[in-house]
C-alpha positions as CSV (number, residue, x, y, z in Angstrom):
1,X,-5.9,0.7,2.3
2,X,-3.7,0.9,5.2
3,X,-2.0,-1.0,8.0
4,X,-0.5,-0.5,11.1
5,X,1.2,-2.8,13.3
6,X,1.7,-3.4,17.2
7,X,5.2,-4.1,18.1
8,X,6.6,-3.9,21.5
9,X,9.2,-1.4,22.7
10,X,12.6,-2.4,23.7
11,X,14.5,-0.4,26.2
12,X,17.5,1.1,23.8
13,X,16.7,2.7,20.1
14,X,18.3,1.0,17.2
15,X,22.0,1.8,16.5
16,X,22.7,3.7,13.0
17,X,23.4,0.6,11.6
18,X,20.6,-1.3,12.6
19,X,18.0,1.6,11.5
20,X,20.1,1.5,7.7
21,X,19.5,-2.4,7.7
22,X,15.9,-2.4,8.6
23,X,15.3,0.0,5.8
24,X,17.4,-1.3,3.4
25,X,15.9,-4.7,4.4
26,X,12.5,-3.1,4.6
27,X,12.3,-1.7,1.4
28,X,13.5,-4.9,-0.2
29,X,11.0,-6.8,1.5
30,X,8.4,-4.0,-0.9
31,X,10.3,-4.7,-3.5
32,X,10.0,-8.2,-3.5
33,X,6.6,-8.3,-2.3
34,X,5.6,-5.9,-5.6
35,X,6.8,-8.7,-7.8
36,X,5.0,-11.4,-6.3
37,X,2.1,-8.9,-7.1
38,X,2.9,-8.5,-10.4
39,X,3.3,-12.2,-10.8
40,X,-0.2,-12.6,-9.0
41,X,-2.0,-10.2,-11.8
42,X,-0.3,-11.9,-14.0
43,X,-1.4,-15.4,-13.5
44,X,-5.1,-13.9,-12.9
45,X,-5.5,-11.5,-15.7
46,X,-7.7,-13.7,-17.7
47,X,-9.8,-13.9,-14.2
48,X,-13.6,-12.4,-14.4
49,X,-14.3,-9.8,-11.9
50,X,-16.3,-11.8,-9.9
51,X,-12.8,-13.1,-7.8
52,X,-12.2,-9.9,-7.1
53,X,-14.2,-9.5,-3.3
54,X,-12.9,-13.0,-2.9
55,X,-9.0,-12.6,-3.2
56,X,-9.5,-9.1,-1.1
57,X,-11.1,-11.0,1.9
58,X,-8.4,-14.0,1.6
59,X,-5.5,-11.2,1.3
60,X,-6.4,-9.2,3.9
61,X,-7.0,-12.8,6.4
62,X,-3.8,-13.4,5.5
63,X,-2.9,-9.6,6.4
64,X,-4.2,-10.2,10.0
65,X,-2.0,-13.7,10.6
66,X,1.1,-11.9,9.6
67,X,0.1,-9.4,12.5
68,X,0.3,-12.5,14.6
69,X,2.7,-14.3,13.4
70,X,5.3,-11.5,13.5
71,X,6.8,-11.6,17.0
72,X,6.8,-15.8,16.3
73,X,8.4,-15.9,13.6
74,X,9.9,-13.7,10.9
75,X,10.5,-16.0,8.4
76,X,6.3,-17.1,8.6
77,X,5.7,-13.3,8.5
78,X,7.9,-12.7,5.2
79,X,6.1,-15.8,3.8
80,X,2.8,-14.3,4.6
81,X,4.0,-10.9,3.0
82,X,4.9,-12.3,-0.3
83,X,1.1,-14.5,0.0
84,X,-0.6,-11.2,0.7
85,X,1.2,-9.7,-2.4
86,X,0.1,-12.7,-4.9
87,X,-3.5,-12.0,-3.5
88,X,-3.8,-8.7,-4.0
89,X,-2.1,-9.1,-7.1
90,X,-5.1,-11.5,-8.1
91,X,-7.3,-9.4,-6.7
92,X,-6.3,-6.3,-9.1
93,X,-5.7,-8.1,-12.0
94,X,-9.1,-7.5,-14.0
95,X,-8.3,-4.1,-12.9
96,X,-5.0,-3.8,-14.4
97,X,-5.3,-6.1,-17.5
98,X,-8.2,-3.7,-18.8
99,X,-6.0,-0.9,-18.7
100,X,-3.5,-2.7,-20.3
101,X,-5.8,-3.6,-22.6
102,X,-7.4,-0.5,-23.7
103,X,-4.5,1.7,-22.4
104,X,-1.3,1.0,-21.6
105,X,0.2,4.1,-21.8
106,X,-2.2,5.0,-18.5
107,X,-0.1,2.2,-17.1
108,X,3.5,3.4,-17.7
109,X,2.3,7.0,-16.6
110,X,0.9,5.5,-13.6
111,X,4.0,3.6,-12.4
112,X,6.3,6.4,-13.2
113,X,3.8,9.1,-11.0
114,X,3.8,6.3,-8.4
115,X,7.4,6.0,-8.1
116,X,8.0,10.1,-7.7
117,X,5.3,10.4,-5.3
118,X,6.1,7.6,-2.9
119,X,10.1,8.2,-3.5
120,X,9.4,12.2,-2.8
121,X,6.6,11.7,0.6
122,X,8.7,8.7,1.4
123,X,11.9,10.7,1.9
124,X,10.1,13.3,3.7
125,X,8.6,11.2,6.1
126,X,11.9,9.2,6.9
127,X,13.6,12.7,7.0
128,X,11.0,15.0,9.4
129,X,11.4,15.2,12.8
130,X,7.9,16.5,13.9
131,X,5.4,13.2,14.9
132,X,2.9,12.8,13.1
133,X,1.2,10.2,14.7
134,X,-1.3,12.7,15.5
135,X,-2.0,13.5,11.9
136,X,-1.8,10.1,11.0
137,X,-4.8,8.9,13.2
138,X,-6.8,12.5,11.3
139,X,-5.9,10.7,8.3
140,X,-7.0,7.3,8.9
141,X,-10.7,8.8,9.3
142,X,-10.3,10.5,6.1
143,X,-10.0,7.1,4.3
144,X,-12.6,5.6,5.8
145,X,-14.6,9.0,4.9
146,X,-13.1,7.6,1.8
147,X,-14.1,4.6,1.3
148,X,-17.9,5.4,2.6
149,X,-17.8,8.1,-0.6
150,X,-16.3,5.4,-3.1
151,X,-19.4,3.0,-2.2
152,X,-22.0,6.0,-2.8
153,X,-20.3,6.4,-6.2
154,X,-21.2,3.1,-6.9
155,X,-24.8,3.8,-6.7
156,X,-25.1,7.7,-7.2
157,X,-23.8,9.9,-10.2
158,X,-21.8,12.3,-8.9
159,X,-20.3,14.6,-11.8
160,X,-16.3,14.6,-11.7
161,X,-17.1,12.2,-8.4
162,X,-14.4,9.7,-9.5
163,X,-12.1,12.7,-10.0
164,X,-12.7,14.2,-6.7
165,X,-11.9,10.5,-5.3
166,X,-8.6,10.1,-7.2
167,X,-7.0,13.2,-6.0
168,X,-8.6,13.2,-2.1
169,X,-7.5,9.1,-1.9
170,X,-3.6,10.8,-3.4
171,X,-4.5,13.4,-0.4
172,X,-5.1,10.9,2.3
173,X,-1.9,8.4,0.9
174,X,0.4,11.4,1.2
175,X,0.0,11.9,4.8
176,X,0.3,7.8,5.4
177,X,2.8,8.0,3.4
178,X,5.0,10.2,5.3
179,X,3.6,8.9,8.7
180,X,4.9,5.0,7.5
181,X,7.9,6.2,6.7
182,X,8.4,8.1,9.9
183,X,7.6,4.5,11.6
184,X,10.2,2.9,9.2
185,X,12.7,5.6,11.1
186,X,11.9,5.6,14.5
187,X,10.7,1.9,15.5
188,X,12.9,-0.2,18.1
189,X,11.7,-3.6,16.9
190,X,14.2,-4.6,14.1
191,X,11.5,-7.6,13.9
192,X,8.6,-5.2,12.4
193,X,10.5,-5.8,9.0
194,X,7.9,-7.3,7.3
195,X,5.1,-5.3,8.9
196,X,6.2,-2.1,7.7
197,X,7.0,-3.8,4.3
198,X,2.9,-4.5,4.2
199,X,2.0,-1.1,5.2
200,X,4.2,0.7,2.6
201,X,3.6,-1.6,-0.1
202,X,-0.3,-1.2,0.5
203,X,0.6,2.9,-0.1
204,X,2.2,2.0,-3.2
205,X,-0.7,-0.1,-4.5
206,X,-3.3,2.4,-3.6
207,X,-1.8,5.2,-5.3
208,X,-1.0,3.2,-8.0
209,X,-4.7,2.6,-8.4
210,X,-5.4,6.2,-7.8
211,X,-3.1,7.2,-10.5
212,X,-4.2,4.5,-12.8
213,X,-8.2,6.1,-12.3
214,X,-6.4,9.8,-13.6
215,X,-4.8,9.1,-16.0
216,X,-6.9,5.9,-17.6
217,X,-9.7,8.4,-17.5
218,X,-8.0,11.5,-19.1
219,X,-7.9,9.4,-22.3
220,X,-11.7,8.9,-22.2
């Protein structure tokens, strides 16, 4: 999953300071939006699985008003962030609480990979001076290549095809990893806060996920 946000351009680039307070701010906004997620699967981890498609849909409608609500008002757009967070949070947590369940030691692995390899593509995206706008549109194809392949999986035995997903999907969240990032450094709109908060936190969830599939299967 992935996001991407319309903001418009002002005339002059933020200063130095400006760019280190919209990520410091911007990366707090993930931060925070991460524990209204864990407080989301919390509070639905006795949920059955059949919420699932129903907190998705009313998580991503609540995506779309913060896309609106943005340029309004910041403070609605944070709100909506942390709302998003407790629904996806909901949405994952039958997900989650079976690992935890059967394997938490999948878990801990999983969080510790997903901190390295968001901290490690994060820092080279913020970092690189090539666009890779480009690359990022290449990649956005790729996911919904993706997510075409995840549904045949559903229906089709594939041998090692939920392997092959894991490690394409951490393929795929690399380069929007580094292309978000690159966003986080070079946007003008010191408003697109909580915008870029959704986008990266959505990288982080994803290849949380991914990383949860590897190593909750090794086990098997």
């Amino acid at each position: 999953m992935t996001t991407t946000s319309t903001t418009p351009a002002v005339s002059a680039p933020l200063s130095r300071d400006q760019a280190g307070g919209l990520l410091g701010q911007t990366m707090g906004l993930v931060a925070l939006t991460a524990g209204f997620f864990a407080l989301g699967a919390y509070i639905g981890r006795d949920t059955s699985g059949g919420w699932t498609i129903l907190w998705y849909l009313a998580a991503f409608a609540v995506l779309f008003g913060m896309n609106a609500a943005a340029q309004r008002s910041e403070q609605l757009a944070v709100g909506l962030l942390f709302a998003f967070g407790v629904l996806l949070g909901l949405a994952v947590a039958p997900t989650v609480g079976y690992y935890v369940g059967a394997d938490p030691q999948a878990v801990w692995e999983a969080g510790g990979a997903t901190a390295l390899f968001i901290a490690g593509f994060g820092a080279a995206g913020y970092a690189t001076r090539r666009d890779l706008a480009p690359l990022a549109r290449y990649f956005f194809w790729a996911l919904l290549g993706l997510i075409v392949f995840g549904i045949v999986l559903v229906f089709v035995q594939i041998p090692g095809g939920a392997l092959i997903y894991a490690i394409v999907g951490l393929v795929i969240f690399a380069g929007l990893t580094l292309f978000d990032f690159q966003r986080l450094r070079t946007t003008q709109d010191i408003r697109s806060a909580p915008l870029l908060a959704a986008s990266i936190f959505l990288d982080v969830l994803n290849v949380f996920l991914l990383f949860l599939s590897i190593f909750g299967s090794s086990d098997d």
